[in-house]
C-alpha positions in Angstrom: -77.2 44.9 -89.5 -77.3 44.5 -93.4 -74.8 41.8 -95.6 -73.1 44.4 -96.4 -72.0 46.2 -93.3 -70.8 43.2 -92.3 -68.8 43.2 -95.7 -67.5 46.4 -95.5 -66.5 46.1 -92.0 -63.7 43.5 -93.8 -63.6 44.6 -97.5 -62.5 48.2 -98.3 -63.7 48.9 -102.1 -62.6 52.8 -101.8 -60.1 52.4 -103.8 -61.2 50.0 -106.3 -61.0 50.6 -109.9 -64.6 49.4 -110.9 -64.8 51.3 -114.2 -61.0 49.7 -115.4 -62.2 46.3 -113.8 -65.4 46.0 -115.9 -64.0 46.9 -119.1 -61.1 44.2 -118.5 -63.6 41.7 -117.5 -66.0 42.5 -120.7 -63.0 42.7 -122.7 -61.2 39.1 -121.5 -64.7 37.1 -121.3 -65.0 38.5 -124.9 -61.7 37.0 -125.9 -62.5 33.4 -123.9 -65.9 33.5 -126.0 -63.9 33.8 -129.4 -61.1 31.2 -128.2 -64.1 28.9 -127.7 -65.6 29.4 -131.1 -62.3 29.7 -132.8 -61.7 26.2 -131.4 -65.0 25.1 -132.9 -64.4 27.1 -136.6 -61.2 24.9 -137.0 -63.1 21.7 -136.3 -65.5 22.7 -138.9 -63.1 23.8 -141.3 -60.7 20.8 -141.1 -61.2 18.1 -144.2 -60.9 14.6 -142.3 -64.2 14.6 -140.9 -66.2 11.2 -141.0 -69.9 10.7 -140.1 -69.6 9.3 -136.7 -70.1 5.6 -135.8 -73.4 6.0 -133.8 -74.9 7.9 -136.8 -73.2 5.5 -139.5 -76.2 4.3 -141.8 -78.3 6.8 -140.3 -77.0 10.4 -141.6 -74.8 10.4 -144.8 -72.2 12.1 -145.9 -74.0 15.1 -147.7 -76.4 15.8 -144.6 -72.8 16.0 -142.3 -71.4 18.5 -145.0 -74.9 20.5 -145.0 -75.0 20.4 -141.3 -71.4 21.6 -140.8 -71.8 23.9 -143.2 -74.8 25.8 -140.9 -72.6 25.5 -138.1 -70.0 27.4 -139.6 -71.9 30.1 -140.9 -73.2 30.5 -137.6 -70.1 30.5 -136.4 -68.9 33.4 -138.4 -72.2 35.4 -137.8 -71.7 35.2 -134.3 -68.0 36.1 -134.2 -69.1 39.4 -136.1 -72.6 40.2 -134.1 -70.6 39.4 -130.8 -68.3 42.0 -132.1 -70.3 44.7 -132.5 -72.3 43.4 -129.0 -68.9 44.5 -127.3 -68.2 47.7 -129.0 -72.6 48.4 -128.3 -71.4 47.4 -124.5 -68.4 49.3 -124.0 -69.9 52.2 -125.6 -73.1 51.9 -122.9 -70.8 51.6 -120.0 -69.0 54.7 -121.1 -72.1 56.8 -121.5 -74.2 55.6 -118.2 -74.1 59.4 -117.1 -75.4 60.7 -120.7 -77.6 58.1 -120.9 -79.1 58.8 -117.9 -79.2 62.4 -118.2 -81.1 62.1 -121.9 -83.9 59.7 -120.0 -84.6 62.1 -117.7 -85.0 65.0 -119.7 -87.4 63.1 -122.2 -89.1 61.2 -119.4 -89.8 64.8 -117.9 -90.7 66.3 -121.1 -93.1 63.7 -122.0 -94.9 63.3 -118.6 -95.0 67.6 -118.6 -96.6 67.6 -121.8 -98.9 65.2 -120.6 -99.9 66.5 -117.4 -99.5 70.0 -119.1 -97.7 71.6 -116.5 -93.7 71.1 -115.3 -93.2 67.7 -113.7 -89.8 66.3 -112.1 -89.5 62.7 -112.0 -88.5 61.1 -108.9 -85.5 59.2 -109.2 -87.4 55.5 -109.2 -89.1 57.0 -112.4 -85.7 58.3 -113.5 -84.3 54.7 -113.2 -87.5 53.2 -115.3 -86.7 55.7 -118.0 -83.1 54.9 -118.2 -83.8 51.3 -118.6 -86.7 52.1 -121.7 -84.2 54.4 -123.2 -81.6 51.7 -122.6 -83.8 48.9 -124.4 -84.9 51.0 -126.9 -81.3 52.1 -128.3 -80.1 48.1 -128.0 -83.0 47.0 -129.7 -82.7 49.4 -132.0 -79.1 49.2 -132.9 -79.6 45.0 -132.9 -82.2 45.1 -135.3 -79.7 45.2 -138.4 -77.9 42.5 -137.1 -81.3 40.4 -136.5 -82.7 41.6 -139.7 -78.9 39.4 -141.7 -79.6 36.8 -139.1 -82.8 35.7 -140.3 -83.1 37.2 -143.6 -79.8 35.6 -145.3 -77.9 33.3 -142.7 -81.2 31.3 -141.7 -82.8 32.2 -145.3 -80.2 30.5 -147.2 -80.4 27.1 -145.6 -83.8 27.1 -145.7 -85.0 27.3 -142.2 -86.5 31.1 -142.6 -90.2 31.0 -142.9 -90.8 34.9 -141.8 -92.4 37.7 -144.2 -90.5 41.2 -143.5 -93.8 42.4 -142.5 -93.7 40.1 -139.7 -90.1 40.5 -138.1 -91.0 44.3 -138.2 -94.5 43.3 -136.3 -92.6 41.3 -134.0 -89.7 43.5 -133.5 -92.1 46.3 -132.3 -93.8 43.6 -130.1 -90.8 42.4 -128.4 -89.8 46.4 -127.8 -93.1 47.2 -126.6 -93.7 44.1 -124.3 -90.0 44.2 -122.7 -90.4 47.6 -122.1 -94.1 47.2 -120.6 -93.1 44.1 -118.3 -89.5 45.4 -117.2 -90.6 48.5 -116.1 -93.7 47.9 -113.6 -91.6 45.5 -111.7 -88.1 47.8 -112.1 -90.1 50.6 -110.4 -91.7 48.4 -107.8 -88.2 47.2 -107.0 -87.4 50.6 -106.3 -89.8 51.0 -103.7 -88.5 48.0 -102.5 -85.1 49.3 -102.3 -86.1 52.5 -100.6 -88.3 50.6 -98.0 -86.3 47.7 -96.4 -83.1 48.7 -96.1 -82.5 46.7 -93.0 -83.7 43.5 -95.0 -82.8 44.1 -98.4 -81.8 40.6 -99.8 -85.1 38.7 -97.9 -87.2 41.3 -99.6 -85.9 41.6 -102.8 -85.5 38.0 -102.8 -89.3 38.0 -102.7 -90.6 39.9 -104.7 -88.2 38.5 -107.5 -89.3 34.8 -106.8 -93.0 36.5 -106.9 -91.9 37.9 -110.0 -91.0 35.0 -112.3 -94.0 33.3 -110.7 -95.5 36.5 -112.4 -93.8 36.5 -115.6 -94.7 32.8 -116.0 -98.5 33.1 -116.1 -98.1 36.2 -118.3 -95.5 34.1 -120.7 -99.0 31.5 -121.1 -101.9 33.8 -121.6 -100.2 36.6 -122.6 -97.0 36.5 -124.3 -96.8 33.8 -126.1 -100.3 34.2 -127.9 -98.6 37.3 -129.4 -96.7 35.9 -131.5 -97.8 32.4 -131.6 -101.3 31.1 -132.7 -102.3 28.0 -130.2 -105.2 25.4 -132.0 -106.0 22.3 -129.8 -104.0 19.3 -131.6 -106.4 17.7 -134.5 -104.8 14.3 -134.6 -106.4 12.3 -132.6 -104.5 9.0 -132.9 -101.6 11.2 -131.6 -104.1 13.0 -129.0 -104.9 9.4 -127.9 -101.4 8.3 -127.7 -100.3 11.5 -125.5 -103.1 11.0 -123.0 -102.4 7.4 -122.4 -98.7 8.4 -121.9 -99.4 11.0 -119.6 -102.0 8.3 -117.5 -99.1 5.9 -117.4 -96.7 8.1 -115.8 -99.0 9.7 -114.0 -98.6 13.0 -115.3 -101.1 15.5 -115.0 -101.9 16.7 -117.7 -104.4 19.2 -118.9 -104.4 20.4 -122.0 -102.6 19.6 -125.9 -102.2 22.4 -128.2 -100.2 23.1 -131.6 -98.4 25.8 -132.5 -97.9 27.7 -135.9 -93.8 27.6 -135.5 -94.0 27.2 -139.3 -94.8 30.9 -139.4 -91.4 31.8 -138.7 -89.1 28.6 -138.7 -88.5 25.0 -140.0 -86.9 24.5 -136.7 -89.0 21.9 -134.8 -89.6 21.6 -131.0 -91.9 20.4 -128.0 -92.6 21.6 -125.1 -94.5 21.4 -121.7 -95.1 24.2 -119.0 -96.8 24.4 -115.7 -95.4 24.8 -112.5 -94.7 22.1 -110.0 -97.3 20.5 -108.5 -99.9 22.3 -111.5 -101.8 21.2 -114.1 -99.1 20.9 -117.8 -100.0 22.0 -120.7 -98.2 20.1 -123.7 -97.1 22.8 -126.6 -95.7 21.0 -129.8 -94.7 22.9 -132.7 -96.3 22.2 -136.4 -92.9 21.3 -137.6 -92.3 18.5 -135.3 -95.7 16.9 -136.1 -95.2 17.1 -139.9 -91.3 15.7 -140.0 -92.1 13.1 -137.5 -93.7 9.9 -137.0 -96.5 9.7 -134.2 -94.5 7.3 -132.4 -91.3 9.4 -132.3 -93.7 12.5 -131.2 -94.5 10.6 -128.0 -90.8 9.6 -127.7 -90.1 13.0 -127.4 -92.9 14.1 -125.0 -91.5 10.7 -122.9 -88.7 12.2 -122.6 -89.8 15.7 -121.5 -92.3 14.0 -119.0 -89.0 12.5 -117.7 -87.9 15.7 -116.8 -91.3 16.1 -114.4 -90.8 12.7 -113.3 -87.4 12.9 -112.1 -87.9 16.8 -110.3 -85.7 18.4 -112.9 -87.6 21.6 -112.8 -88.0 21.8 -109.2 -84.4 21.3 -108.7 -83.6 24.1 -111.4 -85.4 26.2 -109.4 -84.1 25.6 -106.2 -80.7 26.0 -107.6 -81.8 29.7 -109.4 -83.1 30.8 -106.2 -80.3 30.1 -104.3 -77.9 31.7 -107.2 -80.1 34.7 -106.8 -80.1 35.0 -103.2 -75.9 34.8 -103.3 -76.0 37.6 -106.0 -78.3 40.0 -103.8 -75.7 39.8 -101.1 -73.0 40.7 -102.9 -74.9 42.9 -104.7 -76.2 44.5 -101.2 -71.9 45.0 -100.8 -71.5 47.4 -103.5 -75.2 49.6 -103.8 -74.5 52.0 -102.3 -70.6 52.5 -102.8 -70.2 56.4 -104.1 -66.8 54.9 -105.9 -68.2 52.3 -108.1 -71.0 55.1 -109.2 -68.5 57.9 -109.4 -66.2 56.0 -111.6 -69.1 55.5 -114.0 -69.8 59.7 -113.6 -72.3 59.9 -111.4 -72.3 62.3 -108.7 -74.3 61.5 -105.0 -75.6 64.1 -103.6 -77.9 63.7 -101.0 -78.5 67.5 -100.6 -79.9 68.4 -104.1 -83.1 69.6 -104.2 -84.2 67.4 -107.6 -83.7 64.2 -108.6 -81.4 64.8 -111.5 -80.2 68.2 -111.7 -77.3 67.6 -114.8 -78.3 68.7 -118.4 -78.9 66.2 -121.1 -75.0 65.8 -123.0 -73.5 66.7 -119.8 -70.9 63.9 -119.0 -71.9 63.9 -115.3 -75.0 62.8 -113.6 -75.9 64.8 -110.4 -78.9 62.9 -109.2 -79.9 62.9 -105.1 -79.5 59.0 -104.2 -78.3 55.9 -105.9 -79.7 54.8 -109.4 -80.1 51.4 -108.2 -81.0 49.9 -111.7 -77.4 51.8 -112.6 -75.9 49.8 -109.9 -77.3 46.6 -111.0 -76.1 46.8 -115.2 -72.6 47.6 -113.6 -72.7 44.8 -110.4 -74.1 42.2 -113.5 -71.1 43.6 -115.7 -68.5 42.9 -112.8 -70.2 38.9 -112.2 -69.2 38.1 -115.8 -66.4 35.7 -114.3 -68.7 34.1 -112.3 -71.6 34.3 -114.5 -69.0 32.2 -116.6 -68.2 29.5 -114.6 -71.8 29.1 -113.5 -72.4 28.7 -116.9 -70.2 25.5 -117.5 -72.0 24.1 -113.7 -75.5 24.7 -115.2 -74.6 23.4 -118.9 -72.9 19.8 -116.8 -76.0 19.9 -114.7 -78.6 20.4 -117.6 -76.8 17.3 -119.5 -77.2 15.0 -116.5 -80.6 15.7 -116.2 -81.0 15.2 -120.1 -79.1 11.4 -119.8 -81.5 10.6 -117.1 -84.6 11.8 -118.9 -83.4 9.6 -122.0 -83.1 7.0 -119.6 -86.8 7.2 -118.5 -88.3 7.3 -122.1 -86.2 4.1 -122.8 -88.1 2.4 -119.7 -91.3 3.6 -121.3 -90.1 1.2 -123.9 -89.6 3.9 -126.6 -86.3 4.3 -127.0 -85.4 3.2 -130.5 -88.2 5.8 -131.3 -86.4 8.2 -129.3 -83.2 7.5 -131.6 -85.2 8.0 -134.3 -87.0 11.4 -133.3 -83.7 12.9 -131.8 -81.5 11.9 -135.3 -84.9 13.8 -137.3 -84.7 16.4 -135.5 -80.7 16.9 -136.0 -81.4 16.4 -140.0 -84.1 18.8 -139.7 -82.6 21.3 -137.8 -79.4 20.8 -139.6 -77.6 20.6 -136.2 -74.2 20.6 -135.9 -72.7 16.8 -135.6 -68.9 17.8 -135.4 -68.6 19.7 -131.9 -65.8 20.4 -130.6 -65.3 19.4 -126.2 -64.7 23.1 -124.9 -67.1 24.7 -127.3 -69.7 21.9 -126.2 -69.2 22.4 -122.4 -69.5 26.2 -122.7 -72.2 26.4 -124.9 -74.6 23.1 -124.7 -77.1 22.0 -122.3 -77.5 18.5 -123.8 -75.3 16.4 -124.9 -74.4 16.3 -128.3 -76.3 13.8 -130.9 -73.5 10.7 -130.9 -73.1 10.7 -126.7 -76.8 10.3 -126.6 -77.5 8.0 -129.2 -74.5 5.9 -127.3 -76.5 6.2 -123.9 -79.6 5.3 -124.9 -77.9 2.0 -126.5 -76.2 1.5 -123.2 -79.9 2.2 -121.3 -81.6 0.0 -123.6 -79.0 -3.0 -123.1 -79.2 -2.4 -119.5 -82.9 -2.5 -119.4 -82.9 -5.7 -121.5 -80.8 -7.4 -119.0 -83.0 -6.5 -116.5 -86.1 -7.8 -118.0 -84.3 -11.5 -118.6 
């Protein structure tokens, strides 16, 4: 007996109002969002800000203007992109049955034309054409937004580095690839779906796990080198420094590469991937190496090794999975509940001869069994609440582990250099130093500058008394 049998056999959703449900939700977690940021606009509009004590002699006055400055701006972007983001959502949501109907008759014209004879997709291939029509329309209907984003908010503060030539190039990349890599496995999944009924969330719960394992090789070798040029570091007091890090904590590393960041931001960053128990690679970006010192370089990577060192990854993943695993069994309640699809106009019937029998502009969807990948935009609309409080768990969790991977850099001995890196990057990045608590909780995963500055003070102290 499937999770949700054993749901149903206690939960009648018959009568529930999915469609009204799902538009309150979007609309409420909408309005929480803009509370949060209003919250954060009248902290960075208010004129009695100081530069904080931990940053006193270290940031002036002009850098805290510049800084908060960015922030706002960002602030007011994001109030208007998030905007039109609910009014792109709510119109989606509304036109699921259209949508639908459209996908299928180009899918089936395309594949005819092709194959030069009439062809009726199945309704797996129906769902993969609804999501490319899906993606394409969003990313289409985005791109002005992205295009102000990068071309006069991050332009005018100096951190824009891209040629328009380039965010074209890269917008067709990013269409092309997400549209590539989400619809092998969306169609797999179908077959999936279709398959093991009996053990739908063990098997989906598979092959999703196999998937990011997947999607993380591909991010290496394939992704990434699209947009990103990777040249084996050519400093070799630096290269020398990282390796005899790396032997001292025992990290295995394998290889150190740079990264053209410059190409498209100022913004500066380090990184390392490899799954657990794998060989790392170290990524840093061009920026970081030219507004740094070497010293504060390795800080940084101390840090970041401190992550490894301490299991962070290995416990993000085990807490992912298991947040995946709860969401399939819900999810596994309402698949296949003929209310929840019929309030978004789609009509199950099991005896039609085709897939998808509606016209394109029809408001209703006649289609033979359950667009699953339907089912899933809608179930992912209804989690919002919970999506939401997961959020501020994950963002508390996330700043522990960044407090404990300061901490292990500062027993490297490294600390101050830490300080040092961490306050270049905030001037470099122009960072904002006034946060306000909500806004901070919702939206951060590590701590704001002044909290760890003050930790890393209180680590050093500790680890000084220790030493005596």
């Amino acid at each position: 007996m499937s999770f949700s049998s054993i749901l149903n056999n206690t939960t009648d959703l018959t009568n529930f109002p999915f469609k009204k449900v799902i538009f309150g939700i979007t609309c409420a977690n909408f309005l929480f969002e803009r509370y949060v940021a209003y919250r954060q606009y009248k902290l960075l509009k208010s004129d009695n800000k100081k530069v904080p004590q931990a940053l006193k002699g270290k940031v002036d006055e002009e850098k805290l203007v510049k800084s908060d400055a960015y922030g706002l701006a960002k602030n007011k972007f994001k109030m208007v992109s998030s905007s039109i983001s609910l009014c792109i959502n709510l119109a989606k949501l509304n036109m699921y049955s259209s949508l639908w109907n459209y996908s299928v008759s180009i899918g089936n014209c395309i594949l005819s034309t092709i194959m030069r004879k009439p062809f009726v997709m199945s309704l797996n291939a129906s769902n993969v054409a609804f999501f490319i029509l899906s993606q394409t329309i969003s990313t289409l209907l985005n791109l002005p937004v992205s295009y102000y984003q990068h071309f006069v908010l991050e332009e005018e503060f100096g951190f824009n580095k891209m040629t328009k030539s380039l965010f074209f190039m890269d917008s067709i990349k990013i269409l092309i690839v997400g549209n590539a890599i989400g619809s092998i496995p969306l169609y797999i999944l179908g077959l999936v779906l279709k398959k093991c009924t009996e053990n739908f969330v063990f098997y989906i719960w598979m092959f999703i796990m196999g998937l990011q394992i997947t999607l993380f090789f591909l991010s290496d070798l394939v992704i990434q080198p699209l947009f990103y040029t990777f040249t084996p570091l050519n400093n070799k007091e630096l290269e020398d420094k990282i390796n005899a890090l790396a032997k001292e904590c025992g990290f295995p590393l394998s290889e150190i590469y740079m990264i053209d960041g410059s190409k498209r931001s100022s913004h500066s960053n380090a990184y390392f991937s490899g799954l657990p128990f794998m060989k790392k690679k170290i990524v840093i970006f061009d920026t970081l190496i030219k507004d740094s010192s070497i010293d504060e370089v390795v800080a940084v990577l101390g840090h970041e090794i401190g992550h490894w060192k301490m299991n962070h990854i290995s416990q993000m993943l085990i807490i992912n999975q298991v947040h995946l695993s709860t969401l399939l069994m819900l999810f596994d309640m309402v698949f296949k509940n003929v209310k929840m699809f019929a309030d978004f106009n789609f009509i199950i019937d099991p005896l039609s001869k085709v897939p998808t029998s509606s016209l394109p502009g029809s408001n209703y969807a006649l289609v033979n069994d359950f667009p699953f990948f339907v089912g899933l935009l809608v179930f992912s609309q209804l989690m919002q609440p919970t999506d939401l409080l997961m959020n501020f768990g994950m963002n508390l969790f996330s700043r522990h582990n960044e407090y404990q991977a300061d901490n292990y850099a500062v027993k490297l001995g490294k600390g101050e250099d830490l300080k040092k890196a961490l306050i270049q990057l905030q001037i470099t990045n122009l960072s904002t130093i006034s946060v306000d608590k909500l806004f901070s909780m919702y939206h951060y995963t590590h701590p704001v500058l002044c909290e760890r500055l003050e930790a890393i003070d209180k680590y050093t102290s500790e680890q000084e008394k220790k030493s005596e």
